[in-house]
C-alpha positions in Angstrom: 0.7 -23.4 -64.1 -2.7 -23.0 -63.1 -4.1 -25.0 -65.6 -2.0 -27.6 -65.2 -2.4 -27.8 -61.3 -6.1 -28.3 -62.2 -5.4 -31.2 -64.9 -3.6 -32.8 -61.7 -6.6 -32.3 -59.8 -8.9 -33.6 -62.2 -6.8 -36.7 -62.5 -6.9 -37.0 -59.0 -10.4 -36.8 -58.4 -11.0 -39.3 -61.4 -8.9 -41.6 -59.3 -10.4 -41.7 -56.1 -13.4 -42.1 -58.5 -12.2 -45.1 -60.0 -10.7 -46.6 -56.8 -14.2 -46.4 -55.2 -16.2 -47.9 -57.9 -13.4 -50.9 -58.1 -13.8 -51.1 -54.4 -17.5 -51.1 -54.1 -17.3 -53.8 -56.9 -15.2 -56.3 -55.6 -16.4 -56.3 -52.4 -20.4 -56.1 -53.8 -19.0 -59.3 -55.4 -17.0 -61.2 -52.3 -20.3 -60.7 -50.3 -22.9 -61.4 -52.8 -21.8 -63.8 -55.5 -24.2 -66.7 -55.5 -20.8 -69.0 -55.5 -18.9 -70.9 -53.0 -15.8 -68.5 -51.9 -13.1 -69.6 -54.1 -15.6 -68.8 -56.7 -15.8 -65.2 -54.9 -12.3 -64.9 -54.7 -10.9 -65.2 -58.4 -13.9 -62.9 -59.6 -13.4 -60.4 -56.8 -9.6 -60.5 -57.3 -10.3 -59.8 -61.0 -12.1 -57.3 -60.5 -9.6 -55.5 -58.4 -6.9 -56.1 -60.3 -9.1 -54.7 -63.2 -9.1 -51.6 -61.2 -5.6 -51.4 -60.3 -4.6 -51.3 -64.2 -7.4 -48.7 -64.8 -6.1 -46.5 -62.1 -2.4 -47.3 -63.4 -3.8 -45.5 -66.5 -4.7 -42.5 -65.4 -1.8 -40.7 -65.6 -0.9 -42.0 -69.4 -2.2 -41.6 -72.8 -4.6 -45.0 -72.3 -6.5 -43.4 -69.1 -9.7 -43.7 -71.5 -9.4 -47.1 -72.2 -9.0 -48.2 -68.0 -12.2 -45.5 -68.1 -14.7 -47.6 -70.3 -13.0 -50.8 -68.8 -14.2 -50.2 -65.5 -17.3 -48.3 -66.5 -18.2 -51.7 -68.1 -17.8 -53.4 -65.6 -19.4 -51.0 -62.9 -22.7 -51.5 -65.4 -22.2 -54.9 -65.3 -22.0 -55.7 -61.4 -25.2 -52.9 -61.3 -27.6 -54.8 -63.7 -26.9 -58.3 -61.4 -27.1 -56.3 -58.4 -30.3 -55.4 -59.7 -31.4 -58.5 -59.3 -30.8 -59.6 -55.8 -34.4 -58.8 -53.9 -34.9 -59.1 -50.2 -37.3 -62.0 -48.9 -39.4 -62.9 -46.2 -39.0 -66.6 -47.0 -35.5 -67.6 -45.6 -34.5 -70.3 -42.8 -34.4 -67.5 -40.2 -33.0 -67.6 -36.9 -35.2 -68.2 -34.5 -34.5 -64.7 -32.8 -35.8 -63.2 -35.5 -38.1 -65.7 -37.1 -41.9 -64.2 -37.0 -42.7 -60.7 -38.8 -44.5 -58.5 -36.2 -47.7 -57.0 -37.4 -49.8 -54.7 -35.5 -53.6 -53.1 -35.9 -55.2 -50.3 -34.3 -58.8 -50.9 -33.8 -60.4 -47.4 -32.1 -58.3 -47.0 -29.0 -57.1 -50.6 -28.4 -53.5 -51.6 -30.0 -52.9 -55.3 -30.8 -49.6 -56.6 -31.9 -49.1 -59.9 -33.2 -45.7 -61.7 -32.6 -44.8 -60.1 -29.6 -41.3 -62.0 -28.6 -40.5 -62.8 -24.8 -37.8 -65.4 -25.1 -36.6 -66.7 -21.7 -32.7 -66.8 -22.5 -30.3 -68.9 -21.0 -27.7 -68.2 -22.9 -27.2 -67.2 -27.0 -28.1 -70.6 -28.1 -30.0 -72.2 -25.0 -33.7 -70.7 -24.9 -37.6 -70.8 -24.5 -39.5 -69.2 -27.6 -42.2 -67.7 -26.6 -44.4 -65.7 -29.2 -47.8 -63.7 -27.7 -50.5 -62.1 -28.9 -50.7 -58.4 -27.2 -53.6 -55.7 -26.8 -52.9 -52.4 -25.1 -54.5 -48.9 -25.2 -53.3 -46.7 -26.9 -54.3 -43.5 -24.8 -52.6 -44.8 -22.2 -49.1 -44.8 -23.4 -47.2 -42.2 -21.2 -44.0 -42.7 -21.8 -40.9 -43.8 -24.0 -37.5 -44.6 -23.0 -34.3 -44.6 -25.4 -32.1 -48.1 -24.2 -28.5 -48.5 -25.9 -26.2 -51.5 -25.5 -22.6 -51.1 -26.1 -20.2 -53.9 -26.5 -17.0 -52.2 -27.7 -16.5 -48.7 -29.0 -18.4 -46.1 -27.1 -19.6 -44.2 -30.8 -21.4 -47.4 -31.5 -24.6 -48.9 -29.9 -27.8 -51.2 -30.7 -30.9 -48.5 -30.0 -34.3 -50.0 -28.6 -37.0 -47.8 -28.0 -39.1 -49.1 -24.9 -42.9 -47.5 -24.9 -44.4 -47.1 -21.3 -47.9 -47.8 -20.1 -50.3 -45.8 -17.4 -50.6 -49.7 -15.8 -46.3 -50.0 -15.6 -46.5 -52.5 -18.7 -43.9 -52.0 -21.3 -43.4 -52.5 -25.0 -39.6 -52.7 -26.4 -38.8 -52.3 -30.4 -35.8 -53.3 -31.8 -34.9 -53.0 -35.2 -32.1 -55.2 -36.3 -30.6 -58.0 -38.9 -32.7 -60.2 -40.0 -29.9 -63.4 -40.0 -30.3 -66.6 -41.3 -30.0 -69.4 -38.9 -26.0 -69.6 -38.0 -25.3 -66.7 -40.0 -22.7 -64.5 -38.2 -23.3 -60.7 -38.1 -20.5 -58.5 -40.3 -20.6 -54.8 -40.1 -19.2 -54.5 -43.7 -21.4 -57.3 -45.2 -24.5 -55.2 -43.6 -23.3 -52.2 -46.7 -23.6 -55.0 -49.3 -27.1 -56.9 -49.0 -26.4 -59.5 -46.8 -29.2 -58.9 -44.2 -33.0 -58.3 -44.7 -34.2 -55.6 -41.9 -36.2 -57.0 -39.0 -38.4 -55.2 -36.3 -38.6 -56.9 -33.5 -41.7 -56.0 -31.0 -40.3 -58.1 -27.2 -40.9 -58.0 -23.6 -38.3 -55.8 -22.0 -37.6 -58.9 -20.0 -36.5 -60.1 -23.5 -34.7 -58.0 -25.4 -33.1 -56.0 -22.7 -32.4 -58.7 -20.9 -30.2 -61.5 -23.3 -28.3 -58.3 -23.5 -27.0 -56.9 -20.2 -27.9 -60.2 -18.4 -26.5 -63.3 -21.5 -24.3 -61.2 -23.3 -22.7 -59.1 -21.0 -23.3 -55.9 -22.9 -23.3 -52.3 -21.3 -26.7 -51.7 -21.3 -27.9 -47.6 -20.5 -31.5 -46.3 -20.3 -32.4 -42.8 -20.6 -36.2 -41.5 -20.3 -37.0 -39.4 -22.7 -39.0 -35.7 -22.4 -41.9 -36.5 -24.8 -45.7 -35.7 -23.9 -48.1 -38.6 -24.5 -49.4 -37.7 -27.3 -46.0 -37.5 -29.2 -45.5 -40.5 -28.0 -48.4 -42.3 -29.2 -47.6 -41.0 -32.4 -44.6 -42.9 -32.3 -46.1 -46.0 -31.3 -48.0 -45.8 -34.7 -44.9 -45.2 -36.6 -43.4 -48.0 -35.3 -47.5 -49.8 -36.1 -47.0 -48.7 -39.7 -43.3 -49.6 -40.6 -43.8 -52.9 -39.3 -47.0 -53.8 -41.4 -45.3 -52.6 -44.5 -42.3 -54.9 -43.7 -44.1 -57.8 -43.1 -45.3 -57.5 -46.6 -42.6 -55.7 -48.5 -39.2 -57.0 -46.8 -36.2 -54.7 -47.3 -32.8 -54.5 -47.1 -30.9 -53.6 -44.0 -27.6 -51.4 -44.2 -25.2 -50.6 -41.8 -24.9 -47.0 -42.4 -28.5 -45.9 -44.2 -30.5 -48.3 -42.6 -30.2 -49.5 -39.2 -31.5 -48.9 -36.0 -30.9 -45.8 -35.4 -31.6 -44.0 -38.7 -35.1 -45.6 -39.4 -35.9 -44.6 -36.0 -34.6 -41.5 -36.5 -36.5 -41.4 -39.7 -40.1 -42.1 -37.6 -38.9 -38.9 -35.3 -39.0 -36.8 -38.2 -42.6 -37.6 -39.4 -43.4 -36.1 -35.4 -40.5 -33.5 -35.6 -40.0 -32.0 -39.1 -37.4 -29.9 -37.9 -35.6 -32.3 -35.8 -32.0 -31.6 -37.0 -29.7 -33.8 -38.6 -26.7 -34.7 -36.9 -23.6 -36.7 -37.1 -24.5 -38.5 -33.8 -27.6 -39.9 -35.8 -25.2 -42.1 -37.2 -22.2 -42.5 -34.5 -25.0 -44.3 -32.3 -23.3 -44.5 -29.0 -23.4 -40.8 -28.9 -27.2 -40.5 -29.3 -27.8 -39.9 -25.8 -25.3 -36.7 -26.3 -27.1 -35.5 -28.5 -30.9 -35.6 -26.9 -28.9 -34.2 -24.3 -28.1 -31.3 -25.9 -31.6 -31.2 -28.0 -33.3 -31.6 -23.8 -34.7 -34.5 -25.2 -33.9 -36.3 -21.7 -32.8 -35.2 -18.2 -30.8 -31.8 -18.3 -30.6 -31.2 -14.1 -26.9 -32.4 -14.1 -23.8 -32.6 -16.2 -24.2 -35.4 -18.9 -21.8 -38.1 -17.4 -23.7 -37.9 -14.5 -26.9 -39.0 -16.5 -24.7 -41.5 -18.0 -23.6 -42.7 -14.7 -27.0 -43.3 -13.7 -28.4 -44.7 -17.0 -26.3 -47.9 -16.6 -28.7 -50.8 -15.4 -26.1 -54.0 -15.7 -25.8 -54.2 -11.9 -29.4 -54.0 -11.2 -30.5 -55.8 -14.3 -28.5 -58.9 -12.8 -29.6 -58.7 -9.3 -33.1 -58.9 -10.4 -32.5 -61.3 -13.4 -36.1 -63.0 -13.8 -38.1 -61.0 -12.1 -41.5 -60.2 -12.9 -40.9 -56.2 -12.3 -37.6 -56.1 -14.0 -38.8 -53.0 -16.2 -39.7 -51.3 -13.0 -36.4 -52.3 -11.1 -33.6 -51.2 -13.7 -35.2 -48.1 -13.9 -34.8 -46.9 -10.1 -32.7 -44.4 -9.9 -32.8 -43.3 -13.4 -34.3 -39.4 -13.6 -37.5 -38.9 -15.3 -37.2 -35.2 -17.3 -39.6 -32.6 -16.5 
């Protein structure tokens, strides 16, 4: 009985096995076949049905012949996936069209391809790209700012670097689309998107968000001494030299916004634990909560509650200060 219970097992696992790599294959193949999407379709539906026989198998004396099937095919899809190699050389959109590159000369910061758009709406802007210089000894600050524009486990991170003189300096790191390519969380698993790292104006890239799109935009400061912070600031100096000259891919789950920061944080923090709100985004705030990584002198949705700067990013829209303005009210830790 026992034995048999674990032959039932084993058959079970080899399944799941199988339906996964089937899975992984056919969609690998409906996202990245270099075909038009008829093309895409008959190979991907092949490939499924390929899997759905091998599957059928399992349980009969021919499970080893649906076993090589698909293991043949699960080498073949790898060696072309191989194959496909990110690029900086692509009709970009123009959001994202200019690699930011940074060098640190002594004490003085300058960062090349700093965006500060003046949005009108998604498709109706100014393009503005500047040459920076700041100080690095007089960063003071860094702020974590999360949009939300649907489920509240799931949120675009910026990180927004503050300055003795009040200036700021926002990073985002996103998608790098093509000009009118759409945004797919699943294609984002499969290669679809290079990785981009966007260095704006606050006025930017906080902005076309709570102001254009209508997102739920919520800042928190965050408890980190200057110097930490700093160190930061050359993470962010070093990841985005190396991807100006070695693009990569991003991916929805492994690399994204949140992670790769995340990822910076432990070069700081070695011991910063791992958590499952790393990768839920939209509950990052929770979790510096809970770390007292930001403002612990009242219960959390209070913070929350105050971290929401829609209202009083609209009211003062354009406005030279805007940094300053969305961020009244909003506790700084101690």
């Amino acid at each position: 009985m026992a034995l048999r219970l674990l032959r039932w097992l084993g058959l079970a696992l080899l399944l799941v096995v199988i339906l996964l790599i089937g899975g992984w294959c056919t969609l690998a193949v409906w996202f990245r076949f270099p075909a038009i999407e008829w093309v895409r379709g008959v190979f991907g539906g092949m490939f499924l049905l390929l899997t759905l026989v091998a599957a059928g198998c399992i349980a009969t004396s021919r499970r080893w012949v649906g076993l090589a099937a698909v293991a043949c095919l699960f080498a073949m899809v790898l060696a072309w996936w191989a194959t496909i190699t990110p690029s900086n050389d692509r009709d970009w959109a123009p959001d994202v069209a200019r690699s930011v590159t940074a060098t640190i000369e002594g004490d003085r910061l300058t960062v090349n391809n700093v965006r500060n758009f003046s949005w009108r709406s998604d498709t109706d802007f100014d393009q503005r790209w500047e040459l920076r210089n700041y100080s690095m000894s007089r960063v003071s600050n860094v702020d974590l700012v999360l949009s939300y524009w649907g489920s509240e486990a799931i949120a675009h991170l910026i990180v927004s670097f503050g300055f003795e003189d009040g200036d700021r300096l926002d990073f985002s790191i996103e998608t790098r689309k093509q000009r009118k390519e759409a945004y797919s969380t699943i294609a984002g698993f499969f290669r679809q998107y290079e990785l981009a790292i966007v260095a704006a104006d606050e006025r930017d890239v906080v902005r076309v968000r709570s102001n254009i799109r209508g997102e739920d935009v919520r800042v928190y400061r965050l408890r980190m001494p200057p110097a930490y912070a700093q160190a930061l600031l050359r993470e962010y100096v070093v990841d985005a030299n190396d991807l100006a000259s070695r693009p990569r891919w991003y991916n929805t789950l492994t690399g994204n916004c949140t992670t790769l920061v995340f990822g910076m944080l432990r070069v700081i923090h070695p011991s910063l634990p791992l958590d499952y709100r790393v990768l839920l985004s939209g509950y990052l705030p929770n979790y510096a909560y809970d770390l007292g990584a930001i403002d612990t002198s009242m219960p959390f949705e209070g913070l929350r509650a105050l971290a929401r700067i829609h209202d009083k990013a609209v009211q003062v829209d354009t406005d030279p200060h805007f940094a300053a303005k969305i961020r009244e009210t909003i506790p700084i830790p101690h």
